[in-house]
N, C-alpha and C positions, 0 to 999 in steps of 0.2 A: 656856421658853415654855409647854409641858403644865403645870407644877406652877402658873403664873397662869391657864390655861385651866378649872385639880380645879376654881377658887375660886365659877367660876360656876355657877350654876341651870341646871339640866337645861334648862328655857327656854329661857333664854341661850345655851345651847349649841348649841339646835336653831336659834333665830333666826340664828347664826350659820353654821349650812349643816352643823355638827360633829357629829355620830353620836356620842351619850352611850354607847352599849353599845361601839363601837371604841374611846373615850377610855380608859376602863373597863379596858380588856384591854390599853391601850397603859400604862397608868399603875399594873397592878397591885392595882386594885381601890378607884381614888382616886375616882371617883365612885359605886357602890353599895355598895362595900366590900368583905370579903373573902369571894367567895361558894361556899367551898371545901364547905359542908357542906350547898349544894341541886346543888352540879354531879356530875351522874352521870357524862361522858364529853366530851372533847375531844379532838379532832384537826386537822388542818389546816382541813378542811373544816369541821366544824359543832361545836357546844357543845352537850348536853342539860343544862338543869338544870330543877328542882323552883323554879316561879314563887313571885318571893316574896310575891307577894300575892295567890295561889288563889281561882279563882272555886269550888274543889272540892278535896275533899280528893287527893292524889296527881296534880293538872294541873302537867303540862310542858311545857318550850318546847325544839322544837329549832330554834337560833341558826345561820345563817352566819358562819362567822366572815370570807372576805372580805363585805366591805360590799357589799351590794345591798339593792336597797331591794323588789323584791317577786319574786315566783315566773317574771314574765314577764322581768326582767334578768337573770336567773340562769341558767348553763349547765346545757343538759338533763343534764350528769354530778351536778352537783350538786342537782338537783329529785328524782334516780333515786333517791339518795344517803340523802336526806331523806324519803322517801317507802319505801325499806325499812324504814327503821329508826321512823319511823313507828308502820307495820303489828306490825312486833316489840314496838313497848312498848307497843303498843296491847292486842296477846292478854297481854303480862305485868304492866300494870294491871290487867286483867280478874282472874288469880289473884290479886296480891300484895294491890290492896284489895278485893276482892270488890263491885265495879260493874256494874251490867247490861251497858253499852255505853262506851265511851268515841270522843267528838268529835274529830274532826280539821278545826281551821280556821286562817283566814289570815289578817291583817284589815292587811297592811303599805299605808300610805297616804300618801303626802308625800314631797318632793325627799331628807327624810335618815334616814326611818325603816327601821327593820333589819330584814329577810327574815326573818321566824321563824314556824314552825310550831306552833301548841297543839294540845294535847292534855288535853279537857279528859273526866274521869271526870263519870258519870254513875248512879247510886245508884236502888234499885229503887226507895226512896219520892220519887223526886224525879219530875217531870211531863216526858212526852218531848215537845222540840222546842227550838225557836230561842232560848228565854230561858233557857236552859242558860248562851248566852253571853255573857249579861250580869248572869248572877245578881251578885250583892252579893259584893266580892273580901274577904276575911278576912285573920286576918295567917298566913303559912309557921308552922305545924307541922313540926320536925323529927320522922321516926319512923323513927328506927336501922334494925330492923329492914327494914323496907320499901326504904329506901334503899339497903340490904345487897344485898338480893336482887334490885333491879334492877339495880347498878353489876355482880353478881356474875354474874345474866345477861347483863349486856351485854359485860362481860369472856372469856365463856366461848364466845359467839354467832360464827358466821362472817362476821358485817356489815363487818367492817373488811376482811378477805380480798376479791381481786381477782374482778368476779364474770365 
């Protein structure tokens, strides 16, 4: 039943009530592929990865991994959750690309869209305010390095520990 479900259009999938990012994770990476080399960190609760169509260089999404569709369905453990870890890659974007600021927004909207947090970097020649978050998305840049140092800070961080 999943492997006729990969076959359809993200569309399709929404039209039918079906959460593409759950498919995705239930199937192994049968609808956006395998996206082992923008994911910084998973655990029961949330997924961080490096979007793969950046409105900016080093912008990330932290994903719920169960399904809720925005910040108001979601348990206050899991908003708390998401909003540490947030805050944490938020000052380690700040080193790792050297951005002035970087955004934190939310834009989940519809019966099947997925809870997720952006984080989108913000560069000193770039103009401060709202069109930050709708600049023009480009395609994922992999950059080893960068990715090293956040998976490496978030490995070494006390965010998973009980708080």
């Amino acid at each position: 039943m999943k492997e006729d479900l990969t076959k359809l259009s993200i569309k399709e999938l929404m039209d039918r009530g079906i959460c593409p990012t759950c498919l995705n994770r239930e199937t192994g990476g049968a609808i956006y592929g395998d996206n082992s080399h923008t994911q910084l960190y998973i655990d029961e609760d949330i997924e961080i990865v490096f979007v793969p169509n950046p409105r900016s260089r080093g912008h990330l999404a932290i994903i719920s991994v169960p399904h809720y569709k925005n910040m108001l369905e979601a348990p206050d453990y899991l908003n708390e959750k998401i909003i540490r870890y947030s805050k944490f890659l938020m000052n380690e974007l700040v080193k790792a690309y050297g951005c002035e600021t970087v955004y934190l927004c939310t834009m989940c909207d519809g019966k099947i869209n997925h809870y997720h947090i952006q984080l989108i970097p913000r560069y000193k020649e770039e103009a401060i305010g709202s069109k930050n978050f709708v600049k023009e998305r480009k395609a994922y840049v992999f950059e080893e390095d960068k990715f090293r140092y956040l998976r490496d800070k978030l490995r070494k961080s006390d965010l998973a520990k009980p708080q």
